[in-house]
C-alpha positions as CSV (number, residue, x, y, z in Angstrom):
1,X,13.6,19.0,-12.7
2,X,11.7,16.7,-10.3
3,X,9.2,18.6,-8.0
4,X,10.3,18.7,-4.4
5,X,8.4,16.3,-2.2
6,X,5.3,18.2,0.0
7,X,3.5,16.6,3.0
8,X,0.4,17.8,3.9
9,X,-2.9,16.4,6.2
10,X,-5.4,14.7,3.8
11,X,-8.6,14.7,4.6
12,X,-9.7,11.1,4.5
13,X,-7.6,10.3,7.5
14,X,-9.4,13.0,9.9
15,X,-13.2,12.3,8.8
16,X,-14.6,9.9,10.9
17,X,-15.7,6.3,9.3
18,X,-18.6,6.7,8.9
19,X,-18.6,9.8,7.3
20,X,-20.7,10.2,4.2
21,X,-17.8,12.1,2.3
22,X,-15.3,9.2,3.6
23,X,-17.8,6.2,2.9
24,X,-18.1,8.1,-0.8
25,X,-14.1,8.6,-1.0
26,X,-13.3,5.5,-0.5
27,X,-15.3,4.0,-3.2
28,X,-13.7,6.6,-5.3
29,X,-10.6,5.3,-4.0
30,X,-11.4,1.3,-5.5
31,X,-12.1,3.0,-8.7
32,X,-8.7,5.3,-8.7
33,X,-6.9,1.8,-7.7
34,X,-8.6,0.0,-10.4
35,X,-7.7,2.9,-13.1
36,X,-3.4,2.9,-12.1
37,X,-4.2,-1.0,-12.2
38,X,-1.7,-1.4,-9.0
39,X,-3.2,-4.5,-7.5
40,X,-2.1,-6.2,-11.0
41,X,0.9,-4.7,-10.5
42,X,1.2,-5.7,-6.6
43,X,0.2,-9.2,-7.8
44,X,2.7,-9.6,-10.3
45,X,5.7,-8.4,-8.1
46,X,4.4,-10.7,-5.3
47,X,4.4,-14.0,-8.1
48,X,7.4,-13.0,-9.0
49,X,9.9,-12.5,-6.0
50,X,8.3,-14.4,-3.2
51,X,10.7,-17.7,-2.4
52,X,7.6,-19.6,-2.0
53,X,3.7,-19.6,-1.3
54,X,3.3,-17.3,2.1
55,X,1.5,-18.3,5.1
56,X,1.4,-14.8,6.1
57,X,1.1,-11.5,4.7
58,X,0.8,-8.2,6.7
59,X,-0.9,-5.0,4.7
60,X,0.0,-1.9,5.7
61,X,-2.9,1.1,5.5
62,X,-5.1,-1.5,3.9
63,X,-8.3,1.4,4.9
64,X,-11.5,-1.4,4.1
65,X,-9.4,-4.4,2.4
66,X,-10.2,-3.8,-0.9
67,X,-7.3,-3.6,-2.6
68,X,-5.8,-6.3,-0.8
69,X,-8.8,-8.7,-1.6
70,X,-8.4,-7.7,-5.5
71,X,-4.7,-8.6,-4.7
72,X,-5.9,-12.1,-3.1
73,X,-8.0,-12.9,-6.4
74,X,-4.9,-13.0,-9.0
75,X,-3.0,-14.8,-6.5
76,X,-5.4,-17.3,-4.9
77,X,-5.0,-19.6,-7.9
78,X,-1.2,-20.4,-7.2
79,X,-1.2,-19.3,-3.2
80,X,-3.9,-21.3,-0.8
81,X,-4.5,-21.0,3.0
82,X,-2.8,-17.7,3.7
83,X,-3.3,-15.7,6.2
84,X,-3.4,-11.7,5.3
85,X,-3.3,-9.0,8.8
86,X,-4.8,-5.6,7.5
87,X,-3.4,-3.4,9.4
88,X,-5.1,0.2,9.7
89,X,-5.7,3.1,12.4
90,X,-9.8,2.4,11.6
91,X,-11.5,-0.7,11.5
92,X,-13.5,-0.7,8.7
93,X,-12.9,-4.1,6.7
94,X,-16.8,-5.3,6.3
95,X,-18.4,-8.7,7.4
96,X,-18.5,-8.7,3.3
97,X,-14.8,-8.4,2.5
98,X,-13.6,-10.5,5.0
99,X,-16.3,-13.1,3.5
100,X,-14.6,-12.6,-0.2
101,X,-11.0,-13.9,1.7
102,X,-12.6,-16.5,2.9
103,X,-14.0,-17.6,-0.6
104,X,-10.5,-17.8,-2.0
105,X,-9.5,-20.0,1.2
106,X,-7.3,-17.1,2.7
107,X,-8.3,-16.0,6.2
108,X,-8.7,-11.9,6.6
109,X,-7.3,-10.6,10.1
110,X,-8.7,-6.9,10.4
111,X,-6.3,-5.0,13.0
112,X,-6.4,-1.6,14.3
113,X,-3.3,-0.2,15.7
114,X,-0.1,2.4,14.7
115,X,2.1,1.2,12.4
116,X,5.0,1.7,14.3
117,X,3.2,0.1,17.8
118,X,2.1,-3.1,15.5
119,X,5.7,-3.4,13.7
120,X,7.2,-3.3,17.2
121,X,5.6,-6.1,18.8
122,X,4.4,-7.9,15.5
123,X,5.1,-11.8,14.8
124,X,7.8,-12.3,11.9
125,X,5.9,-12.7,8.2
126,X,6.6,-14.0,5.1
127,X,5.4,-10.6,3.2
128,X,4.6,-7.0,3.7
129,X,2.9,-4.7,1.4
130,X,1.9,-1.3,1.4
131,X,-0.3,0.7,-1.0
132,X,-0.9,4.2,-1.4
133,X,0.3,4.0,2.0
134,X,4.5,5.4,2.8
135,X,3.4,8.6,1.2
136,X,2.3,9.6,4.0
137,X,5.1,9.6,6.4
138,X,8.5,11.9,6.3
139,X,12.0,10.4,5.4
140,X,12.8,9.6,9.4
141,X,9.4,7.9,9.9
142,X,10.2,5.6,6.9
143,X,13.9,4.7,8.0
144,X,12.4,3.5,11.0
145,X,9.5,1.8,9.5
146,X,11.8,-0.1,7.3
147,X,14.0,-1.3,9.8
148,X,11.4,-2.8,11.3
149,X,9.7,-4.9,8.5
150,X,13.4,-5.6,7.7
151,X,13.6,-7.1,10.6
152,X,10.6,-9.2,10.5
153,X,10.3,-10.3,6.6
154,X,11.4,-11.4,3.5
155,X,9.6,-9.5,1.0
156,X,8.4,-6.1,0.8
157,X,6.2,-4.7,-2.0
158,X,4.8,-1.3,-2.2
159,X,2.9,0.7,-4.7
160,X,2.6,4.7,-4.2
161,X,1.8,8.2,-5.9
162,X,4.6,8.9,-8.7
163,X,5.6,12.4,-8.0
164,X,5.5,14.6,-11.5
165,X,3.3,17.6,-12.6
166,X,1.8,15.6,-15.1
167,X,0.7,13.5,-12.1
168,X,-0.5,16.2,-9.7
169,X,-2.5,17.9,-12.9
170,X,-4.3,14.7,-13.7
171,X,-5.4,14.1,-10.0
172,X,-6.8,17.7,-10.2
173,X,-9.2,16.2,-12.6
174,X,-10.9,13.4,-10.9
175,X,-13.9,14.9,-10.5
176,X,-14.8,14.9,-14.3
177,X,-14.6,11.0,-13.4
178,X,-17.1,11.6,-10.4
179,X,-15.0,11.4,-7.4
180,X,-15.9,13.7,-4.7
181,X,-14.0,16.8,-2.7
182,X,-12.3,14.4,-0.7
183,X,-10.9,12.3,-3.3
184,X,-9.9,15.9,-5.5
185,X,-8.1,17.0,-3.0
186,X,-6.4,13.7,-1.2
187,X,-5.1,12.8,-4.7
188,X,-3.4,15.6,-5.3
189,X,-2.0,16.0,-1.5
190,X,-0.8,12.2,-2.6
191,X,0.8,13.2,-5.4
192,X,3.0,16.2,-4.5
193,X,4.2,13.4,-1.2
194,X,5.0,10.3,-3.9
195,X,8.6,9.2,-4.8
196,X,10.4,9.4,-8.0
197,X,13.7,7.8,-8.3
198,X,15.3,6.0,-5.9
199,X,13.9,7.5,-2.5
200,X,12.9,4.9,-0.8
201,X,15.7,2.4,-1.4
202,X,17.7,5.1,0.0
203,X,15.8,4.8,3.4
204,X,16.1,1.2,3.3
205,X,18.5,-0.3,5.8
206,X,22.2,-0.7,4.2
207,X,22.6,-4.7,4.2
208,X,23.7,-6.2,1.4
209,X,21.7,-9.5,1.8
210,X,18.7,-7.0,0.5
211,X,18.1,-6.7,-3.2
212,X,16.1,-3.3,-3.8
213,X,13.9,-2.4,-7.2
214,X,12.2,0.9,-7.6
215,X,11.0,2.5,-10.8
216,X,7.9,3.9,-12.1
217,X,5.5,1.7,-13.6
218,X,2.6,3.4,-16.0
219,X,1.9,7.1,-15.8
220,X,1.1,7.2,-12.3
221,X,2.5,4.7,-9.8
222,X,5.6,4.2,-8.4
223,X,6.7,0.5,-7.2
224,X,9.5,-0.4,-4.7
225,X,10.7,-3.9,-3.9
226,X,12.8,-5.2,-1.2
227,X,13.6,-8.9,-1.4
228,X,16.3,-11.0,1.6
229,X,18.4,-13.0,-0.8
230,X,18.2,-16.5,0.5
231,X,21.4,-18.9,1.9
């Protein structure tokens, strides 16, 4: 039997930036992305479904556009002069990562906002992504949110938690891999919230011009694709 999905505050979202505990979590947090190997994953998905090369690609929770720039690297080679909005409550995306965009001829547009205020009033895209990111918001909250990025793209890719006990216990040991309290306890928050199944094509909108994926992939992430069928 599937564990029952939990939501509860982690911390990362209510220290403040700069933070020594944040600033140390979120390094942890390259190293945990790097481990599940998602931005490989997000990469392949975004190869593979896209109609064509983007001009614009809007990250949702993208925190300090890491993981999006380790996104940008795999693609850069087969997708030039694109534009990617990080999108995030903080604005934290250093003078450094925005300079590794522009190194792979993509331009890095650093925006602070709600989700739901920025969706609202936001410019269609060709892409939005999301990881580690739609854990963190109840069924209603994602119905909505997914009505509005239906309305506004083609292509939606996101990578979260997988929800299982095997996931949850191995979170509970990060720190023998040197992540801190924050990280410890924000992964496993992350996992008890993560989807297994089809959850989140059930909260997509009911049009049959969508073609939805969702699986696990690995041992501990869980992928969901969303892709407007052309003509």
């Amino acid at each position: 039997m599937s564990l029952p999905r939990r939501l509860e505050p982690e911390w990362l979202d209510h220290l403040p930036a700069e933070d020594p505990r944040a600033m140390r979590s979120r390094r942890d947090l390259t190293r945990v992305n790097r481990f599940m190997g998602n931005a490989g994953r997000m990469a392949a998905a975004l190869a593979r479904h896209a109609p064509s090369a983007p001009r614009t690609i809007i990250d949702l929770g993208s925190g300090d556009g890491q993981f999006m720039l380790q996104v940008a690297r795999r693609l850069a080679p087969r997708w030039s002069d694109v534009t990617v909005v990080l999108l995030d409550q903080q604005n934290i995306v250093s003078l450094a990562t925005r300079g590794g965009f522009a190194k792979l001829g993509w331009r890095a547009e650093p925006t602070s906002a709600d989700v739901f205020d920025f969706l609202a009033r936001a410019r269609a895209a060709d892409i939005v992504t999301a990881n580690l990111f739609l854990h963190h918001f109840v069924d209603e909250q994602l119905t909505r949110l997914f009505a509005q990025v239906a309305r506004m793209a083609a292509l939606m890719v996101a990578c979260e938690p997988r929800r299982s006990k095997l996931v949850v216990e191995a979170s509970r040991l990060l720190w023998l891999a040197g992540c801190n309290d924050v990280s410890v306890h924000d992964a496993v928050v992350s996992a008890r919230a993560g989807f297994s199944g089809r959850e989140l094509s059930a909260l997509w909108p009911h049009d049959p011009q969508w073609q939805l994926q969702e699986h696990a992939v690995g041992l501990f992430s869980h992928r969901f694709i969303a892709r407007r069928q052309q003509g």
